[in-house]
C-alpha positions as CSV (number, residue, x, y, z in Angstrom):
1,X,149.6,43.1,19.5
2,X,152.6,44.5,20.9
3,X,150.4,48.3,21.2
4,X,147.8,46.0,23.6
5,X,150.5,44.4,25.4
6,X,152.5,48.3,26.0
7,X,148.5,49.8,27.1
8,X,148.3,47.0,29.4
9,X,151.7,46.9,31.2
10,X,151.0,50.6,31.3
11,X,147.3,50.4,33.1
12,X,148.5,48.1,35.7
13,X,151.3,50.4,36.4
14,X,149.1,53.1,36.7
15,X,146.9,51.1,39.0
16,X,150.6,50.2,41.4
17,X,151.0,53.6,41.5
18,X,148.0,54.6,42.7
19,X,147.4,51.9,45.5
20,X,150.9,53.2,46.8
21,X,149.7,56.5,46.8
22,X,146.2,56.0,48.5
23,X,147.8,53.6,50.7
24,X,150.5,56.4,51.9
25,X,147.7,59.0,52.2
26,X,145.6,56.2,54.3
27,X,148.7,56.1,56.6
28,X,149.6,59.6,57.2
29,X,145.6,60.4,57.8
30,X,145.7,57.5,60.4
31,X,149.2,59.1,61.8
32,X,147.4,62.5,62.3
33,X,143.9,60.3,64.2
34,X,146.6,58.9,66.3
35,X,148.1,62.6,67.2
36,X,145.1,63.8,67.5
37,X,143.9,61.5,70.2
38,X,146.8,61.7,71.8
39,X,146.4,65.3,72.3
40,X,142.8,64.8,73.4
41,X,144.1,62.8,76.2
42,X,146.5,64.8,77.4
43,X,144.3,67.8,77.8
44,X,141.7,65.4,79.6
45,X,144.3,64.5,81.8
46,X,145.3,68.0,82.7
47,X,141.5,69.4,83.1
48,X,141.2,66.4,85.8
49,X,144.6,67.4,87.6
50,X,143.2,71.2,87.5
51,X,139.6,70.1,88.3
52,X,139.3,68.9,91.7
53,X,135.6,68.2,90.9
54,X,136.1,67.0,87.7
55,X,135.1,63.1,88.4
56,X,132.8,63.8,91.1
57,X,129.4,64.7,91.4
58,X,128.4,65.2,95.0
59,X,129.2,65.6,98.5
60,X,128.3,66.0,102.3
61,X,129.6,68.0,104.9
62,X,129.3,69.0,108.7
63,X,129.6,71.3,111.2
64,X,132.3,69.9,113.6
65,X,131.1,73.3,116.5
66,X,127.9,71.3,116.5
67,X,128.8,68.3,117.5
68,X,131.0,69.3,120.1
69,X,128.3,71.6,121.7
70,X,126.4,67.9,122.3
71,X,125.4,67.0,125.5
72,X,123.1,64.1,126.7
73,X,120.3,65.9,127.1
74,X,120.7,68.2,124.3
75,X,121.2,67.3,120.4
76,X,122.6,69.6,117.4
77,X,123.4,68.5,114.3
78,X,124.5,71.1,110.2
79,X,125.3,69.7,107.6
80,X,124.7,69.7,103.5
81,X,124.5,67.8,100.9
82,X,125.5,69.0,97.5
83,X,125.3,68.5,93.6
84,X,128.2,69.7,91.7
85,X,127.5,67.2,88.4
86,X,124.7,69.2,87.1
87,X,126.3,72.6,86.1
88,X,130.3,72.9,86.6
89,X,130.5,76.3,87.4
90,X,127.5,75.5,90.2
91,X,126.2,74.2,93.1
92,X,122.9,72.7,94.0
93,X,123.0,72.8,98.0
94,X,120.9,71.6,100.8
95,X,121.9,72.5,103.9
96,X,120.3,71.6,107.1
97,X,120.2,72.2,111.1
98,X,118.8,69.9,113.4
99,X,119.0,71.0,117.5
100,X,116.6,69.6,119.8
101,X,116.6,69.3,124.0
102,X,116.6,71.4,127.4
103,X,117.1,74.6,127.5
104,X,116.6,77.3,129.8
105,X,112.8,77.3,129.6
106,X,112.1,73.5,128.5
107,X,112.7,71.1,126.0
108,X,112.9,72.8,122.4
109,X,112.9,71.6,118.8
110,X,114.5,73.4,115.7
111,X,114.8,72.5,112.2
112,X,116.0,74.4,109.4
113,X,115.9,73.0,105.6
114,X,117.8,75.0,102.9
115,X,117.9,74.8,98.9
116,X,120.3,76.4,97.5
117,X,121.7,77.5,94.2
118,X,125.5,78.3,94.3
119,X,127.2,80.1,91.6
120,X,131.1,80.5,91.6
121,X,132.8,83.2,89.8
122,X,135.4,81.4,88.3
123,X,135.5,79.1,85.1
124,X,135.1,75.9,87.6
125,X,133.2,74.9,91.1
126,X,135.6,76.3,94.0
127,X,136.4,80.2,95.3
128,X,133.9,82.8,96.0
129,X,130.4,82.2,95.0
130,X,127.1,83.9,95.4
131,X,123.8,81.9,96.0
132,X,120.0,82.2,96.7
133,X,117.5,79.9,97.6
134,X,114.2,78.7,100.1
135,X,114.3,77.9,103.9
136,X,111.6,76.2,105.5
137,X,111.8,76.6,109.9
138,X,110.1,74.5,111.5
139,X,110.2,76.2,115.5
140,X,108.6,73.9,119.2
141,X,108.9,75.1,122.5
142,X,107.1,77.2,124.9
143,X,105.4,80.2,124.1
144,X,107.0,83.6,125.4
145,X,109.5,86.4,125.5
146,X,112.6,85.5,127.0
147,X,114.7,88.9,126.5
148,X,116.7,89.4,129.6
149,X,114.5,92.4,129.9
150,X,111.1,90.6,129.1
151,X,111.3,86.8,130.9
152,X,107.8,86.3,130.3
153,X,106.3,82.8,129.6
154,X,103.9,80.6,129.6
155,X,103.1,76.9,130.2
156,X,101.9,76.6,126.5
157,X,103.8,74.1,124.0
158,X,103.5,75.8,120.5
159,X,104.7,75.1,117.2
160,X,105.6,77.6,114.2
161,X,106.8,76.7,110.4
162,X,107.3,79.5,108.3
163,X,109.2,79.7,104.9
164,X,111.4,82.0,103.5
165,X,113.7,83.5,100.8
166,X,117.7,84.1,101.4
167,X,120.7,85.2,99.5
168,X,124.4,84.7,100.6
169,X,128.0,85.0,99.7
170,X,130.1,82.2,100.6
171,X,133.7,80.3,100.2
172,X,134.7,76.9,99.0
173,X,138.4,75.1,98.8
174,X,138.1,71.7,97.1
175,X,141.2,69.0,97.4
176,X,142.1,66.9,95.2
177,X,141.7,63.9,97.5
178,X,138.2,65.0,98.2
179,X,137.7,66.8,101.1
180,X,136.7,70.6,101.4
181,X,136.4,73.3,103.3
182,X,133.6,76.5,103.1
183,X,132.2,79.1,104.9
184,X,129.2,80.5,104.3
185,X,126.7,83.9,105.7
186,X,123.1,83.8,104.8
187,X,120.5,86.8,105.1
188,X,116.9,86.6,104.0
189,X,113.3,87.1,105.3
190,X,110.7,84.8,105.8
191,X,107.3,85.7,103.9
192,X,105.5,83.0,105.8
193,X,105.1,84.1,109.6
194,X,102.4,84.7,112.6
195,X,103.5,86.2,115.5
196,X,103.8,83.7,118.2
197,X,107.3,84.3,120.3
198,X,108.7,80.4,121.8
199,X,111.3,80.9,124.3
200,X,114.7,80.4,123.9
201,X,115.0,81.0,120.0
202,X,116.0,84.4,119.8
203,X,117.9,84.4,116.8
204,X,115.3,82.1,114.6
205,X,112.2,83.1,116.4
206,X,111.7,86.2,114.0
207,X,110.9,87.6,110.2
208,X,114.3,87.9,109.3
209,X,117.1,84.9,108.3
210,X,120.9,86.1,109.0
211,X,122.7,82.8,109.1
212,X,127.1,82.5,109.5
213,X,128.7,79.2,108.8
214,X,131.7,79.7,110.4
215,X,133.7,76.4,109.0
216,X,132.1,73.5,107.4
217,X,134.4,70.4,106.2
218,X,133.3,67.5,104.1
219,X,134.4,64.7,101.2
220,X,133.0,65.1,97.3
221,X,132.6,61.8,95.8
């Protein structure tokens, strides 16, 4: 009797002991969860202080030359809108131009639409990047060669749209408020063209894209 009393006392020592032990085990495992999460947050914490970008996914910008080039009888208006959520060391851009009223020969209407892929050469969005992408030109006025040695026109209203391929090398500085900065040149060739000359659009009335964006400023949110 006193034998089954001794292996009793014994297996529910046994059994103490080893709910002290699993219970310690439990506690330090949970100690190193709780270190371990803390650690996660702190390295969150600085990616977001280094990343600028890092809670925002798009943005807008302008050209402030444009808008004080304005008049009342003439409009012109750049800006783009961007994507920075979809690849981190990227940017999906769309720029555009809008200009349209009198001129020297006439009222005259240009639009330029841009997509753009951006990539930055750094680990994150921001700094020098190189892109390529699409333009589509759509051109109105009146048909002609205005060259100051060729001022030939006509009385004919024409419109051209023609698309084309470009590459570029360009600049960005993001804040961490929000606002940025970039510049931005553009070269390329349109593979969509006739030959029809409208007055008064030298520089886009042609087969090849060259494109400077001297300072554009805008707010990522």
């Amino acid at each position: 009797m006193k034998k089954i009393l001794l292996t009793v006392a014994l297996i529910l020592k046994l059994g103490n002991i080893s709910s002290l032990v699993g219970q310690e085990n439990q506690a330090r495992i949970e100690s190193k969860i709780d270190t371990l999460m803390s650690y996660q947050k702190m390295i969150y914490s600085e990616v977001k202080k280094e990343d600028p970008l890092a809670t925002r996914g798009a943005g807008f910008e302008i050209n402030p030359a444009r808008l004080l080039v304005m008049s009342d009888d003439r409009l012109s208006i750049s800006g783009t809108y961007s994507m920075f959520a979809i690849d981190r060391r990227a940017e999906i851009a769309f720029p555009f131009l809008y200009e349209q009223g009198d001129k020297r020969h006439g009222s005259t209407r240009l639009i330029n639409l841009d997509a753009q892929y951006r990539r930055f050469l750094g680990d994150r969005q921001g700094g020098l990047y190189f892109s390529g992408g699409l333009r589509f030109t759509s051109l109105k006025g009146y048909e002609g060669d205005d060259w100051a040695w060729d001022d030939v026109g006509t009385t004919n209203k024409v419109t051209e749209n023609k698309l084309g391929v470009l590459c570029g090398v360009g600049y960005r500085y993001f804040t961490k408020s929000g606002f940025f900065w970039g510049t931005s040149l553009s070269v390329g060739r349109y593979f969509k063209y006739n030959d029809k000359s409208i007055q008064d659009n030298v520089l886009d009335d042609g087969k090849v894209i060259v494109d400077f964006e001297i300072l554009k400023f805008g707010f990522a949110f």
